[in-house]
C-alpha positions in Angstrom: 285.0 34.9 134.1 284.3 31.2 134.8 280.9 30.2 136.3 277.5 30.8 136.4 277.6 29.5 133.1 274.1 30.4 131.1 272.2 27.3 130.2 269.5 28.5 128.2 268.9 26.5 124.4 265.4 25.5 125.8 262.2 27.2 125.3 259.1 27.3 127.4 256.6 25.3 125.8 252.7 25.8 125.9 251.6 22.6 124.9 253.6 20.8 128.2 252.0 22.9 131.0 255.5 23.7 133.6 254.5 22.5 137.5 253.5 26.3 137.2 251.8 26.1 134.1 248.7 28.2 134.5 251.7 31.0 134.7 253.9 29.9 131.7 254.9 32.9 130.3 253.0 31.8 126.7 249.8 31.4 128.8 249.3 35.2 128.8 249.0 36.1 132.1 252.1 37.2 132.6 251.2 40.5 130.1 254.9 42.0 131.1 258.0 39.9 130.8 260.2 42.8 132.0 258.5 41.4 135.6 260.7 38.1 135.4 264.4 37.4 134.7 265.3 36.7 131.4 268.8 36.8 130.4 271.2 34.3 132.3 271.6 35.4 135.8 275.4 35.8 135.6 275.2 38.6 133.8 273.6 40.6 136.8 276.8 40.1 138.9 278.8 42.7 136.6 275.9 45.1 136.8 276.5 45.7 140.7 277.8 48.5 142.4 281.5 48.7 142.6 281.6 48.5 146.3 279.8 45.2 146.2 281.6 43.2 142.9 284.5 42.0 144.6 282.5 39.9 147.0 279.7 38.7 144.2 282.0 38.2 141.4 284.1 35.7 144.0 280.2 34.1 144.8 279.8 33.7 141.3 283.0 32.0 140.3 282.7 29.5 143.0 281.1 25.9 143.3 278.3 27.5 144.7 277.3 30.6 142.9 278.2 28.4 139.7 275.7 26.0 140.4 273.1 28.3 142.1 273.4 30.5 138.3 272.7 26.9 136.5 269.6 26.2 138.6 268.0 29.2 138.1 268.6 29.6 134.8 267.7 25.8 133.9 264.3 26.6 135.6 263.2 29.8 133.3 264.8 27.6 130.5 262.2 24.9 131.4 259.3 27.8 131.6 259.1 28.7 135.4 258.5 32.3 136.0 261.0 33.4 138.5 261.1 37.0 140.1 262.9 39.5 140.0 263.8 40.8 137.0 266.8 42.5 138.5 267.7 40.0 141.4 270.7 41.9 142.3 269.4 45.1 142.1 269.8 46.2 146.5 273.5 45.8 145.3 273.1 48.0 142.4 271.3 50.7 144.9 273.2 50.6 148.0 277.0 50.8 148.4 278.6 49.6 151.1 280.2 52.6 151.8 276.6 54.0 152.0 275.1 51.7 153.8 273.9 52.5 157.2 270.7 50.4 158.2 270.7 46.4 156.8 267.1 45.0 156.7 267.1 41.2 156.1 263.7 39.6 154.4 263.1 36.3 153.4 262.1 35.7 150.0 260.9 38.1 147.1 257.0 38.4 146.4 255.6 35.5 144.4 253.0 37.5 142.1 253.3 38.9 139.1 254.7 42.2 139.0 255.3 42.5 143.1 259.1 41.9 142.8 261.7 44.3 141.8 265.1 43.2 143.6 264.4 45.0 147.0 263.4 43.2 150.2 259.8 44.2 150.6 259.5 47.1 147.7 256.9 46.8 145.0 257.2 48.9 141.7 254.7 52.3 141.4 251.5 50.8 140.7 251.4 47.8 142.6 248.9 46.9 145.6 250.9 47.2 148.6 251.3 43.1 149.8 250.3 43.0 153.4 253.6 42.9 154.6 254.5 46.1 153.4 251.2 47.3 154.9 252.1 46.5 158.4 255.2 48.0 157.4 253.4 51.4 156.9 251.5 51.0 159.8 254.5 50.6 162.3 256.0 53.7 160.3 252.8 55.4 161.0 252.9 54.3 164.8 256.4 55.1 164.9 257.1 58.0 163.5 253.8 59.5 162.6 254.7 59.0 158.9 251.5 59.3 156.9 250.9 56.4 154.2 252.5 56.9 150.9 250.9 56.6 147.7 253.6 53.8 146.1 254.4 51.1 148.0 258.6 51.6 146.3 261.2 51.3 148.5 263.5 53.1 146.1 264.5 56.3 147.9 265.3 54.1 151.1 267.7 51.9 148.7 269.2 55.3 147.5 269.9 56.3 151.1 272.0 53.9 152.7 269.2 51.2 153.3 270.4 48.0 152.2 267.3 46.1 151.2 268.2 42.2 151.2 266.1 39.0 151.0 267.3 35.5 152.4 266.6 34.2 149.3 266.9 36.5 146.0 264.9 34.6 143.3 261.5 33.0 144.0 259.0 31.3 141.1 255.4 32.9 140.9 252.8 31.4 142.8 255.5 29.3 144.8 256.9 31.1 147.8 260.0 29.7 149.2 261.0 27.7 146.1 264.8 28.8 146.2 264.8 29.1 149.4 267.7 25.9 149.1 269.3 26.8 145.8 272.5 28.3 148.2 271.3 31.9 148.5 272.3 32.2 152.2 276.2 31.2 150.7 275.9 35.2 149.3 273.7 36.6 152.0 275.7 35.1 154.8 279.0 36.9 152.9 277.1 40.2 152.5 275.9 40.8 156.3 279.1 39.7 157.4 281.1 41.8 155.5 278.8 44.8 155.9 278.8 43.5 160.2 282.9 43.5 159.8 282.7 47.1 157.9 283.4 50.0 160.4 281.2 52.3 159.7 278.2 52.2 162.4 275.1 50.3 161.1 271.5 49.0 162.3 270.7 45.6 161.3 267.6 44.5 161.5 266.0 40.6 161.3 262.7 40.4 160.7 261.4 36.8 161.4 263.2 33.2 162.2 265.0 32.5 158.8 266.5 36.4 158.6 267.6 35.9 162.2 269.3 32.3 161.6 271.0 34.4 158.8 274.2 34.3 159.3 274.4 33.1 163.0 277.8 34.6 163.9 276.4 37.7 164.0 274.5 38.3 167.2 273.9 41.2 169.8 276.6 42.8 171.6 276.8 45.6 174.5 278.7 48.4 173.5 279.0 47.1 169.8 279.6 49.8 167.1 276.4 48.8 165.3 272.8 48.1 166.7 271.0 44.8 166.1 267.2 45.1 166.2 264.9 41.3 165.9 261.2 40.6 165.8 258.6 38.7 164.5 258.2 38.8 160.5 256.0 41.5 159.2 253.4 39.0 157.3 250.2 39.2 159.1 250.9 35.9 160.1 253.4 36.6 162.5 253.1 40.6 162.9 251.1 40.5 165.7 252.4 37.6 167.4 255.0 37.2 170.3 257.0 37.0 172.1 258.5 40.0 169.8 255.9 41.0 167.4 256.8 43.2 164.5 253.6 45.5 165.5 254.7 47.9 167.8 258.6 47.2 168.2 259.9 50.6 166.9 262.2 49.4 164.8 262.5 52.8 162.5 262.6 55.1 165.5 265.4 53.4 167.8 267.3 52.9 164.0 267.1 56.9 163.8 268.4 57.5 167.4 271.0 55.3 167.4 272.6 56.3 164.1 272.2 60.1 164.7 274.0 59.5 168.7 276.8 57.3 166.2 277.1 61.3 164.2 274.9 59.6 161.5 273.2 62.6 161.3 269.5 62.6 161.0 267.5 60.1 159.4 264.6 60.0 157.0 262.0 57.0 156.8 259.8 59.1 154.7 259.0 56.7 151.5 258.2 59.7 149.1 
């Protein structure tokens, strides 16, 4: 297929620290390179669910995805660390024809490790960021779900939650840094086809870039899905209003709606 072509003959070097350097992957900090992308990004767009390569393979043979691909891969060429590993791994997870609730982030965790393709997951192991622990804590308020002891959103991916960032790659120690490589091209396709899909779904935005994303799609009375916004979870903005993410009861209206829709019940349980 044509684009997203790999461009990858250079080699970090330790002797000309990156803008990152303290994290160049020769420093020896980063003690697991299975925790960053490696190989050229393109190849992750053949790795996706079936349900989902249609749409990503035409991303990735555009102007766009083409030139997104070459970016990313020109900055681990050049020594950046950039997370995830598995970038395209919600697509991998979740099928469309699975999906049932969309959750839109904004950008993957920035240290080491934290990132593994899922808006908001960290791998078994990991410290829970504290934007997954207000995420707990609103499923504890919620539900009455009692914290679990990995901070993976796996079994939620598995289940028809489609976890997706704004922005899929980000460089360690520098949040936001793709946040213009052309991401939202893909992420606006995604939540629009998965809007257009029949099939009745909860969307929710957490914070103002997720709810600028993509900005046809907007509440409707009587609308087959539900759309549910609110502040970001960070503790930056959790708290804050006029719709803070504490308290909003995003999990438990999610679970009524879809089980009136014949959804059948629904299971937030992390483990």
């Amino acid at each position: 297929m044509q684009g997203c072509t790999p461009s990858w003959s250079a080699k970090p070097s330790c002797g000309r620290p990156t803008r990152a350097g303290r994290f160049a992957i020769c420093s020896g900090e980063l003690s697991n390179p299975n925790v960053s992308l490696r190989a050229p990004l393109r190849q992750q767009f053949d790795e996706v669910n079936s349900d989902w390569r249609p749409l990503l393979q035409r991303f990735a043979d555009s102007a766009a995805g083409s030139t997104l691909c070459t970016s990313i891969d020109a900055r681990v060429a050049a020594g950046e660390v950039v997370f995830p590993p598995r970038v395209l791994r919600a697509f991998e997870l979740t099928p469309l024809s699975e999906t049932r609730v969309v959750i839109l982030g904004q950008d993957p965790y920035h240290g080491a490790g934290q990132a593994e393709g899922l808006a908001f997951s960290v791998p078994p192991g990991q410290r829970l960021p504290p934007s997954l622990r207000n995420i707990v804590r609103e499923l504890e308020r919620d539900l009455g779900l009692s914290a679990p002891a990995s901070g993976t959103l796996v079994r939620w991916a598995r289940h028809g939650v489609l976890l997706l960032n704004s922005a899929l790659t980000v460089e360690q120690a520098r949040p936001g840094a793709h946040a213009g490589f052309g991401w939202h091209v893909l992420t606006d396709a995604v939540i629009q086809a998965a809007w257009e899909d029949a099939r009745p779904k909860v969307f929710m935005r957490w914070g103002a870039q997720a709810q600028a994303r993509p900005p046809r799609i907007q509440p409707l009375a009587g609308h087959r899905h539900l759309l549910l916004q609110c502040n970001h979870p960070s503790p930056l903005s959790a708290t804050r209003g006029p719709t803070p993410f504490a308290g909003c009861g995003h999990f438990g209206q999610a679970s009524r709606f879809l089980r009136a829709a014949g959804q059948g019940s629904w299971d937030w349980a992390l483990a």
